[in-house]
DOMAR-942814 format. One record per residue: x, y, z of N, C-alpha, C, CB in turn. Coordinates in nm, 3 decimals. Atoms other than C-alpha are relative to their C-alpha. Glycine has a CB too. Layout:
# residues N
ATOM      n_X      n_Y      n_Z     ca_X     ca_Y     ca_Z      c_X      c_Y      c_Z     cb_X     cb_Y     cb_Z
ATOM        X        Y        Z        X        Y        Z        X        Y        Z        X        Y        Z
...
***
This chain:
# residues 180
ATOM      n_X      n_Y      n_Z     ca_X     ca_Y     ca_Z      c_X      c_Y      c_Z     cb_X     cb_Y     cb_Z
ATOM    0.068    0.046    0.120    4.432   -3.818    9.512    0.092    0.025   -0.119   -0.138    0.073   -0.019
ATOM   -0.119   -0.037    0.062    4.636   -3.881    9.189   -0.085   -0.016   -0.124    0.145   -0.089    0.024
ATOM    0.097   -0.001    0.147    4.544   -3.841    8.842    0.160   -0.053   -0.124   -0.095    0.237   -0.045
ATOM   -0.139    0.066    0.109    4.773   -4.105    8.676    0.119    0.081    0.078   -0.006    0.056   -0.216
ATOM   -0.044   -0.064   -0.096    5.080   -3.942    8.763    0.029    0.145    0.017    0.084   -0.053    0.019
ATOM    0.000   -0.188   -0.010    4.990   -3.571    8.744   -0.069   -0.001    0.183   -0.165    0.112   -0.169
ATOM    0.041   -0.007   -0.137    4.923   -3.537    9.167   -0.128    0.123   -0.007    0.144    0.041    0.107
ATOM    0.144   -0.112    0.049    4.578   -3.323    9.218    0.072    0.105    0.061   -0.191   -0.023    0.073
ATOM   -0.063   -0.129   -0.053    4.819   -3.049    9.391    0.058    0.049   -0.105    0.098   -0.011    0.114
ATOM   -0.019   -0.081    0.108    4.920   -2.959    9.046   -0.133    0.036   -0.095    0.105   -0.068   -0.076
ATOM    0.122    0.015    0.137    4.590   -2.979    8.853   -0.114    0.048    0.085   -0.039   -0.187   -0.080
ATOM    0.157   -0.037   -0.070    4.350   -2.842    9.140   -0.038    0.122   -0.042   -0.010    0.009    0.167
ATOM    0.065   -0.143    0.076    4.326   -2.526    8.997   -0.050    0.026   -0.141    0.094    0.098    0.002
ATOM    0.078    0.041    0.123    4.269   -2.594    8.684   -0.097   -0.073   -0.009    0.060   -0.049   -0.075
ATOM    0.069    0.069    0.014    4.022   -2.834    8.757   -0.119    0.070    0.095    0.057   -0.126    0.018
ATOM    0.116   -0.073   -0.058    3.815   -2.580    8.983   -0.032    0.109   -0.116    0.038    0.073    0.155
ATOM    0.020   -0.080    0.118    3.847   -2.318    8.738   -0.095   -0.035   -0.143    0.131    0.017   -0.037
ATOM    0.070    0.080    0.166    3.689   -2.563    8.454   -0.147   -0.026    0.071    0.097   -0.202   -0.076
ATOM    0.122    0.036   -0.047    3.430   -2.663    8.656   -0.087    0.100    0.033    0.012   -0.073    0.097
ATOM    0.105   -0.116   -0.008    3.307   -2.330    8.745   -0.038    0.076   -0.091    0.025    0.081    0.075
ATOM    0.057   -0.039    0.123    3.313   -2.181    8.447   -0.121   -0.072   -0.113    0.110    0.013   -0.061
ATOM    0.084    0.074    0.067    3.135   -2.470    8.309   -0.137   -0.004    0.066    0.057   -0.126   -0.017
ATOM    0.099   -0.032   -0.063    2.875   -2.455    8.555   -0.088    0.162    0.000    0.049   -0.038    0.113
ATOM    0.004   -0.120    0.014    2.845   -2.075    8.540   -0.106    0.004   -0.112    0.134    0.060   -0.022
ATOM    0.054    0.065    0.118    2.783   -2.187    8.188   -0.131   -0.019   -0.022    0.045   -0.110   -0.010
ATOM    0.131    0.033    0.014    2.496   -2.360    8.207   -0.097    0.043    0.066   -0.013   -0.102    0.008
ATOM    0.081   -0.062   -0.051    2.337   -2.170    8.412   -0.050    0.137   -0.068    0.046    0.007    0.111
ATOM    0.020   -0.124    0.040    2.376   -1.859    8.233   -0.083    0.010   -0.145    0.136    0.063   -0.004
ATOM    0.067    0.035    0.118    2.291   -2.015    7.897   -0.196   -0.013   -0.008    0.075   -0.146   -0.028
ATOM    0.175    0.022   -0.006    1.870   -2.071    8.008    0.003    0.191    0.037   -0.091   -0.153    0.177
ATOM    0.074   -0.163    0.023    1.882   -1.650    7.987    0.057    0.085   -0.153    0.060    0.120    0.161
ATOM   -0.069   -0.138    0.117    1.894   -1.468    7.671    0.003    0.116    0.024   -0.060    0.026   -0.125
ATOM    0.000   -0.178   -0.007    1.972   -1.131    7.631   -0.087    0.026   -0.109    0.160    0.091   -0.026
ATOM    0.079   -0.051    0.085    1.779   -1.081    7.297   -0.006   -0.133   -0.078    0.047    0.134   -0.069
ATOM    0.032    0.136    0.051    1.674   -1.351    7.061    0.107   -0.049   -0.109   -0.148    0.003   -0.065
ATOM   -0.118    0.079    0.091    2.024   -1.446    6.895    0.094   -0.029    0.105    0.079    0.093   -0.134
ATOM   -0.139    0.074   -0.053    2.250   -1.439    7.240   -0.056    0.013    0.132    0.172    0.075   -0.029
ATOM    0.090    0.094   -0.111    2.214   -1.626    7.535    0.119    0.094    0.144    0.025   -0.258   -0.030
ATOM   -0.141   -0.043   -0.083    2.478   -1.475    7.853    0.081   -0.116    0.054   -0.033    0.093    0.134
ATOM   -0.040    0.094    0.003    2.649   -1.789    7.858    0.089    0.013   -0.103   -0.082   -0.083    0.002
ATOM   -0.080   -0.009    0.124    2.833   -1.696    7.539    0.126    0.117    0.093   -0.112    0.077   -0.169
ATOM   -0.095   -0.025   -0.094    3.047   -1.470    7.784    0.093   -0.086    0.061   -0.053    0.044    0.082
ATOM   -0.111    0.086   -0.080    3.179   -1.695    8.029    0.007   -0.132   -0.072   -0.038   -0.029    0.167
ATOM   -0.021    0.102    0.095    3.157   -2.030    7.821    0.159    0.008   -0.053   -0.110    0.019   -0.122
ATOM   -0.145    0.041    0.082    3.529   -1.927    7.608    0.083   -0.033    0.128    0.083    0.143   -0.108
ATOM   -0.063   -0.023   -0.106    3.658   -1.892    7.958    0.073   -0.148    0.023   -0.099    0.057    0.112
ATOM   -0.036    0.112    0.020    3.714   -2.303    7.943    0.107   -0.014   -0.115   -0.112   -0.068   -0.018
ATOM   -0.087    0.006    0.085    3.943   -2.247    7.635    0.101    0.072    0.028   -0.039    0.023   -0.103
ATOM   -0.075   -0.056   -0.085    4.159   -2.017    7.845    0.044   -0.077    0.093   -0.051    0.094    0.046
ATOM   -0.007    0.047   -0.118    4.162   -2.260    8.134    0.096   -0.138   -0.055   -0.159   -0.021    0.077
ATOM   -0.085    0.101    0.044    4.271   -2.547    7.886    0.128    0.038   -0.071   -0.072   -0.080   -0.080
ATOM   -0.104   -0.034    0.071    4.524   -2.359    7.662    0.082    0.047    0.153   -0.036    0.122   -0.135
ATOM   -0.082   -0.022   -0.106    4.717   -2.235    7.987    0.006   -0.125    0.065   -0.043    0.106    0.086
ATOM   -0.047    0.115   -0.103    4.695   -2.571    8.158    0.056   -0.069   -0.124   -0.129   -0.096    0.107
ATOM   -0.050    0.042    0.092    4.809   -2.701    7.833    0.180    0.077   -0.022   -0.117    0.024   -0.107
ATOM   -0.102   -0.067    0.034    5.092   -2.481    7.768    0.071    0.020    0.132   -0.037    0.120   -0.074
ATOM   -0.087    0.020   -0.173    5.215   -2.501    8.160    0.047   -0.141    0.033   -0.114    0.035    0.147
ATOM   -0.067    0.142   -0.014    5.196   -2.870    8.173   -0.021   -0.097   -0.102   -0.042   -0.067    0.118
ATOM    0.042    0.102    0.135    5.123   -3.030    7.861   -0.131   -0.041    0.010    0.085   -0.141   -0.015
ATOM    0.105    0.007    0.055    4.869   -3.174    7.676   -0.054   -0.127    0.073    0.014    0.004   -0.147
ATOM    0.045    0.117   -0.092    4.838   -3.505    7.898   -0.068    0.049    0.128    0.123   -0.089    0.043
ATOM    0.074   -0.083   -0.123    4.763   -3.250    8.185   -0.112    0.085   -0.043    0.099    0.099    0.076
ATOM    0.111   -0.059    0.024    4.499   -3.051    8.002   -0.149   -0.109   -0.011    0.038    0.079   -0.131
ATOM    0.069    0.092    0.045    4.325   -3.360    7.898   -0.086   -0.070    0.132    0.095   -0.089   -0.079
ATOM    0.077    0.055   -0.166    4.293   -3.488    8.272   -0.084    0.140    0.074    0.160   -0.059    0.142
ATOM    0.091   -0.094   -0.094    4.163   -3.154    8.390   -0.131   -0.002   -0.149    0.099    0.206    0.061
ATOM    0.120   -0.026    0.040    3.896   -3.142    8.097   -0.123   -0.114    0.020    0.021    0.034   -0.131
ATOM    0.091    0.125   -0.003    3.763   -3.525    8.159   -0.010    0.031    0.167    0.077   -0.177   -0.065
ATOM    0.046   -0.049   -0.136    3.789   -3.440    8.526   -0.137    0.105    0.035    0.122    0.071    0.047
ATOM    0.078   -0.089   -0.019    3.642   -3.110    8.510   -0.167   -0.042   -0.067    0.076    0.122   -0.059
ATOM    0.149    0.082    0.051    3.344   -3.277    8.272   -0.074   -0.069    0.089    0.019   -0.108   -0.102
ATOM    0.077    0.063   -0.136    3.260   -3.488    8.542   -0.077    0.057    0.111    0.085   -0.055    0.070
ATOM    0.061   -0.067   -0.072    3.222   -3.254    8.798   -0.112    0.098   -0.021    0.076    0.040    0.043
ATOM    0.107   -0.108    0.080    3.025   -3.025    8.593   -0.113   -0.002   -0.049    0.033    0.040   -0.093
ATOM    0.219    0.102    0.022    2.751   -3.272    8.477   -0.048    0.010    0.131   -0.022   -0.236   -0.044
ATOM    0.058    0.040   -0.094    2.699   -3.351    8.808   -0.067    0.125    0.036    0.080   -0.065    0.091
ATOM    0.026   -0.089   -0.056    2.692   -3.025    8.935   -0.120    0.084   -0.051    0.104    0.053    0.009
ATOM    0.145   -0.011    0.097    2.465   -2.884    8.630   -0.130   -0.080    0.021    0.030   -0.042   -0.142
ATOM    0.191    0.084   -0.047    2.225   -3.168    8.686   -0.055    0.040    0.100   -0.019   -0.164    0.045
ATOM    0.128   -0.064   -0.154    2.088   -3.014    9.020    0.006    0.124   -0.049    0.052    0.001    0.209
ATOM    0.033   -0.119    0.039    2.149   -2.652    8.855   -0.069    0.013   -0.106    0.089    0.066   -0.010
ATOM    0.099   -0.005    0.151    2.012   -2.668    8.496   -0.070   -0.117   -0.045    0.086    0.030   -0.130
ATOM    0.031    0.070   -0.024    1.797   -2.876    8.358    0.059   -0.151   -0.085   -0.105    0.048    0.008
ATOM   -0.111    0.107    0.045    1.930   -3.249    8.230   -0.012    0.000   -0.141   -0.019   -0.156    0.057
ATOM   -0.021    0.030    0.196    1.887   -3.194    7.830    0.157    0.113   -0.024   -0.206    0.097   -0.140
ATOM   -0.161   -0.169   -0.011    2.162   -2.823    7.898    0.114   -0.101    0.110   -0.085    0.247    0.153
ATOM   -0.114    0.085   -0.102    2.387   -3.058    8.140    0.077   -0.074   -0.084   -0.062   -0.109    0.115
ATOM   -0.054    0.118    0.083    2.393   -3.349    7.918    0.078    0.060   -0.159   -0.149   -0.110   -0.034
ATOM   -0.094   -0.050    0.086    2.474   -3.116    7.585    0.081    0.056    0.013   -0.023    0.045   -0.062
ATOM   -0.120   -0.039   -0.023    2.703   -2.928    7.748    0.104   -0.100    0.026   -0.008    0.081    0.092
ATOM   -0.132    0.059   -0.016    2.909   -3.198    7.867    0.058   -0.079   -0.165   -0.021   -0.122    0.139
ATOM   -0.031    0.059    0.077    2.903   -3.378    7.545    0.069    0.083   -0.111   -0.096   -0.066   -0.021
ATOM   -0.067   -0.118    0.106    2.993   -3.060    7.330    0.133    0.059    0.080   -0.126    0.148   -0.036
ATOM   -0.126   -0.008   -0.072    3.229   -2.975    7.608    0.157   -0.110    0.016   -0.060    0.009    0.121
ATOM   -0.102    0.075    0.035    3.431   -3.271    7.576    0.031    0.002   -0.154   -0.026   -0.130    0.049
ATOM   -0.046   -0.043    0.140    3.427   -3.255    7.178    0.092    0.071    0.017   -0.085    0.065   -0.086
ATOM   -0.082   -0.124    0.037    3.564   -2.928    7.186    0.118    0.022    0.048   -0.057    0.106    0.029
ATOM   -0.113   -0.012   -0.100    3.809   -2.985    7.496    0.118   -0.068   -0.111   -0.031   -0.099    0.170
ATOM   -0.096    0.079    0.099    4.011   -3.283    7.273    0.016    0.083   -0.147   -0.070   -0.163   -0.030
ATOM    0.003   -0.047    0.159    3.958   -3.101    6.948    0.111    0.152    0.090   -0.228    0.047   -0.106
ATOM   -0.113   -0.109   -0.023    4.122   -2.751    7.133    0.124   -0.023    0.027   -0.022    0.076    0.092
ATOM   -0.135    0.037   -0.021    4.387   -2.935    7.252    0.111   -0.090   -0.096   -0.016   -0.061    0.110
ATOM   -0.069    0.006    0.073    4.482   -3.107    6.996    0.077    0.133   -0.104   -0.064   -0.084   -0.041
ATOM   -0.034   -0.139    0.136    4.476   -2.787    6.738    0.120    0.082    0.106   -0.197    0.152   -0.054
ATOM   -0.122   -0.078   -0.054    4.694   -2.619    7.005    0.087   -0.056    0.009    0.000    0.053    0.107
ATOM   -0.127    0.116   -0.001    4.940   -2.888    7.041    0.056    0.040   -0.173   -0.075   -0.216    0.027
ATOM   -0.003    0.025    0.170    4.952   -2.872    6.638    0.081    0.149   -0.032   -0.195   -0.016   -0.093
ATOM   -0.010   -0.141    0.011    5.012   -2.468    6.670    0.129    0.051    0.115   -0.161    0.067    0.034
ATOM   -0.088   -0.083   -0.128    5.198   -2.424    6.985    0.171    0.058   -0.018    0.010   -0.122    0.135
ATOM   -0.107   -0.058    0.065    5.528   -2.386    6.820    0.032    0.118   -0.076    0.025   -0.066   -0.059
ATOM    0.035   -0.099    0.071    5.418   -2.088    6.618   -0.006    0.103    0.109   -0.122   -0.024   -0.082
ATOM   -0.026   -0.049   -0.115    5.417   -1.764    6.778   -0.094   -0.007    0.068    0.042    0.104    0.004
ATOM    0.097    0.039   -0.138    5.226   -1.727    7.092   -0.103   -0.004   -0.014   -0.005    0.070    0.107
ATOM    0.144    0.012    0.022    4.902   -1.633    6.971   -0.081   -0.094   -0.092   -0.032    0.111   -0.035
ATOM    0.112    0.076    0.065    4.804   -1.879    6.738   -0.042   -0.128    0.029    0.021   -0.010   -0.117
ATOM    0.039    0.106   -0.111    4.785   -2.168    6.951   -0.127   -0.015    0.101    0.100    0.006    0.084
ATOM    0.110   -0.039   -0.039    4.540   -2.007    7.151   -0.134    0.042   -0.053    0.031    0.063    0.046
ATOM    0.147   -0.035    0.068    4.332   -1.862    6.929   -0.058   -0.094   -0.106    0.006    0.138   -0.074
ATOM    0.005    0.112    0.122    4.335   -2.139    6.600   -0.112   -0.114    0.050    0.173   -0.083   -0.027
ATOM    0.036    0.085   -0.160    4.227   -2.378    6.960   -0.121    0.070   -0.001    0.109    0.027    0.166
ATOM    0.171   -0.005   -0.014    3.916   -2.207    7.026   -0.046    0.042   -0.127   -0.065    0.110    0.118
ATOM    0.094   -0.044    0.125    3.809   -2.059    6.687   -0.062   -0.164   -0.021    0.106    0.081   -0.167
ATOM    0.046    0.101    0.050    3.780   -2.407    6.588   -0.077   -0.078    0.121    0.110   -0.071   -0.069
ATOM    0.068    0.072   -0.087    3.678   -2.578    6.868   -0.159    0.053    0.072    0.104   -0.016    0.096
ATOM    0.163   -0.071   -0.039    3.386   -2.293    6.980   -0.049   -0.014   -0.140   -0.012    0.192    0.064
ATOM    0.101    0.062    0.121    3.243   -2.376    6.615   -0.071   -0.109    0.007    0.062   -0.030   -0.111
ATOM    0.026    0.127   -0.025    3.237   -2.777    6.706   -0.092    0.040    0.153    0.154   -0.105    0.005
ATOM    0.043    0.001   -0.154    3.116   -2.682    7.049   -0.138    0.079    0.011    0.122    0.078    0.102
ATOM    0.133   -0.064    0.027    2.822   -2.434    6.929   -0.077   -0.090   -0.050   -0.001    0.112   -0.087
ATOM    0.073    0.134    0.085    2.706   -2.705    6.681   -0.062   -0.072    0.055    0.071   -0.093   -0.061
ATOM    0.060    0.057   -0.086    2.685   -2.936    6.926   -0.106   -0.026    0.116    0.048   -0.006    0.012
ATOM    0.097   -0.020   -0.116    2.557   -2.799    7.212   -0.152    0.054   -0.064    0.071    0.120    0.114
ATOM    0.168   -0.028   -0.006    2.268   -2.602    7.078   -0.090   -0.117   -0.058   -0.041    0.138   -0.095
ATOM    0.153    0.112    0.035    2.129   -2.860    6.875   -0.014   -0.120    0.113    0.018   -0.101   -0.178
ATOM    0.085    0.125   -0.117    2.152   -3.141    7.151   -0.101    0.084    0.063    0.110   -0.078    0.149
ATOM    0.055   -0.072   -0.145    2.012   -2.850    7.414   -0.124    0.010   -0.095    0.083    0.170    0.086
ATOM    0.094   -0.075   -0.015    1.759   -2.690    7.231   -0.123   -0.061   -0.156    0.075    0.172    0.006
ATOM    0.113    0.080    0.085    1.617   -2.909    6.889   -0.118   -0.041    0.039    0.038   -0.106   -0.042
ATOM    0.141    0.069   -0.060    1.266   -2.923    6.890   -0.024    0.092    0.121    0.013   -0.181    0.054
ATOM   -0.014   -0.091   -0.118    1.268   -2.678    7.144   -0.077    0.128   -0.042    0.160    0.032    0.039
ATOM    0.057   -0.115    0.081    1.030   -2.322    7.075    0.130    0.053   -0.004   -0.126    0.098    0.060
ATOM   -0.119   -0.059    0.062    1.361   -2.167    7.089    0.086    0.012   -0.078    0.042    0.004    0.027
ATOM   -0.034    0.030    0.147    1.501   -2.055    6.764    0.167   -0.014    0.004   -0.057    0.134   -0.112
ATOM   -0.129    0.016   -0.022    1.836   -2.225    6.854    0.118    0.046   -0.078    0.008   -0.108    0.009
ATOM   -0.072   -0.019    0.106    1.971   -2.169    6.520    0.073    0.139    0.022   -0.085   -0.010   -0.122
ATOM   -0.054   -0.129   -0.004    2.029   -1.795    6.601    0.021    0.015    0.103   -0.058    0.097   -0.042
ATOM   -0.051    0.017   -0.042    2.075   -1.827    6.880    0.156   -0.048    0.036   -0.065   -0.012    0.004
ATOM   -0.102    0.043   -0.012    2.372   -2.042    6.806    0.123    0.116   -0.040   -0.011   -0.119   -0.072
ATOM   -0.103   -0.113    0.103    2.482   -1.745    6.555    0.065    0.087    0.077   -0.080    0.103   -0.109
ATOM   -0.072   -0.121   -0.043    2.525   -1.477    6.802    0.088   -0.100    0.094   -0.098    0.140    0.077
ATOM   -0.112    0.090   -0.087    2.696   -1.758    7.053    0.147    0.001   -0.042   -0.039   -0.154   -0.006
ATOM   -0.074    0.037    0.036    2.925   -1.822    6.812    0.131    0.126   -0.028   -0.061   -0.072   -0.088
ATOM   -0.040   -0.147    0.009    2.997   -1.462    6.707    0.092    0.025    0.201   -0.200    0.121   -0.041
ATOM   -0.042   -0.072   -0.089    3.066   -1.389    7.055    0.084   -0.060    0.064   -0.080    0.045    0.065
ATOM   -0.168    0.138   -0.020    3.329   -1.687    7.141    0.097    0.043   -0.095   -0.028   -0.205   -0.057
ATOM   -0.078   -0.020    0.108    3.497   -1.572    6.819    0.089    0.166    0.071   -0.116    0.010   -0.164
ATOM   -0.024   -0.117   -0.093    3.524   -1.204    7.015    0.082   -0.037    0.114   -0.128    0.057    0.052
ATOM   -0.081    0.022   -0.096    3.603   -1.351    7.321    0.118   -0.081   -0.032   -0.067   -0.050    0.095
ATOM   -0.130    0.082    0.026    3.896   -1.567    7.165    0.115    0.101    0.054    0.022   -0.042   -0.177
ATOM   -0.046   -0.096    0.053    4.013   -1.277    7.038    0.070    0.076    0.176   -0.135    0.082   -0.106
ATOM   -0.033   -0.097   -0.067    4.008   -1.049    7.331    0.066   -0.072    0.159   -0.136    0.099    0.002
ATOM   -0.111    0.070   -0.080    4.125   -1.360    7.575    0.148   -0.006   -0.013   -0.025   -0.114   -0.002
ATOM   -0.123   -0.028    0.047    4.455   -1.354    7.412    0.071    0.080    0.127   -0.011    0.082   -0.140
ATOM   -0.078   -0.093   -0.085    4.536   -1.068    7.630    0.039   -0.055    0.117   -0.068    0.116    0.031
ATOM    0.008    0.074   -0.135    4.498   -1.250    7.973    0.112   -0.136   -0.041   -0.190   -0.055    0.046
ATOM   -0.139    0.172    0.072    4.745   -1.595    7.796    0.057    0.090   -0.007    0.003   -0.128   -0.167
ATOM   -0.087   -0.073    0.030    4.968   -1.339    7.666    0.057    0.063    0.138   -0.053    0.089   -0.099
ATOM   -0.055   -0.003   -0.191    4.982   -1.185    8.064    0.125   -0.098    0.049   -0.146   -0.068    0.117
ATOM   -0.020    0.143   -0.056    5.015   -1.548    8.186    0.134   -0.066   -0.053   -0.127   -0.096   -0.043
ATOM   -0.153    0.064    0.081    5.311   -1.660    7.933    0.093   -0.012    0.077    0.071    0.083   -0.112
ATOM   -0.138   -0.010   -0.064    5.613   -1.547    8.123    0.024   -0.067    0.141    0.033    0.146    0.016
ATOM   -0.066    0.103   -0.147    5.529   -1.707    8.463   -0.093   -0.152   -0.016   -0.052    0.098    0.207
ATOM    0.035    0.109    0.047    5.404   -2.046    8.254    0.120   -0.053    0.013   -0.062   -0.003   -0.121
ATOM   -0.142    0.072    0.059    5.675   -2.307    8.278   -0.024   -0.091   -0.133    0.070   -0.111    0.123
ATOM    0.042    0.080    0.138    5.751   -2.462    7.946    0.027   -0.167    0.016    0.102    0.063   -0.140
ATOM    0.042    0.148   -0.024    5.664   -2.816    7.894    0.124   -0.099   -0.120   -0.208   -0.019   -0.054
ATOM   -0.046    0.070    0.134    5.864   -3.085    7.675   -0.058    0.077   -0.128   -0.055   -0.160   -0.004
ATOM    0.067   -0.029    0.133    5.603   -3.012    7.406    0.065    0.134   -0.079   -0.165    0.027    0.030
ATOM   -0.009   -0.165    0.064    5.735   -2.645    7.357    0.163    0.014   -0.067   -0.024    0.143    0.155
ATOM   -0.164   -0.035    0.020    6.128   -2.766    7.295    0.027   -0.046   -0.112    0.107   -0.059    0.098
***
């Protein structure tokens, strides 16, 4: 199976990795912990890790095919796990945010190592909170709004404290055109 011409023997891991986290995702998101954060705000940044390393290993044409890939698999898979209003906003806030992280890291990646990664999700888990809660949960008894707050708060944390794990990963990343 070929994905244009990135072969799926380079992109299968990245494209399981996206998909489970994204699934994880939506599953975890229908439990709050208290009435501002949901446990979905955990594993959720984990997709901005999965794209900035497949980004920064093979470029931004290869991140792009594992996030429209991984989207795919992930609706599907969500639709028999959660129910179809959390499927459908996740994928749609999930793709926002995928193109929007990858661009801002493309834009950054020349700078030193960390701000590519982090610039990439700060901005993109903002567009991606926005989105998702209000498709998922408007009109909904759940007071999404604060919900969204501590979400957001806690993607902003996890940016942060992902760093460490990219920063790991750097040295056995090969560099791409984009990085010369």
């Amino acid at each position: 199976m070929m994905f244009g011409r990135m072969q799926f023997a380079t992109l299968w891991r990245p494209l399981l990795a996206m998909s489970l986290v994204i699934v994880l995702s939506n599953v975890l998101v229908q439990y709050p912990i208290n009435d501002w954060l949901t446990w979905g705000a955990f594993s959720y940044p984990l997709v901005f890790l999965v794209s900035d390393i497949t980004n920064r290993a093979l470029g931004p044409a290869a991140a792009r095919r594992v996030a429209f890939a991984g989207f795919g698999v992930a609706v599907v898979v969500s639709l028999a796990l959660a129910p179809w209003r959390i499927a459908l906003a996740s994928g749609a806030a999930f793709l926002v945010a995928q193109i929007l992280d990858i661009a801002v890291f493309n834009r950054w990646r020349l700078q030193i190592w960390w701000k590519a990664p982090l610039i990439g999700s700060l901005v993109a888990s903002t567009i991606d909170t926005a989105v998702f809660f209000f498709l998922a949960f408007a009109g909904s008894e759940l007071d999404w709004a604060m919900l969204a707050a501590g979400d957001l708060g806690v993607k902003a944390l996890m940016a942060v404290l992902l760093l460490a794990p990219y920063r790991a990963l750097l040295p056995h990343l090969p560099a791409t055109q984009a990085d010369h």
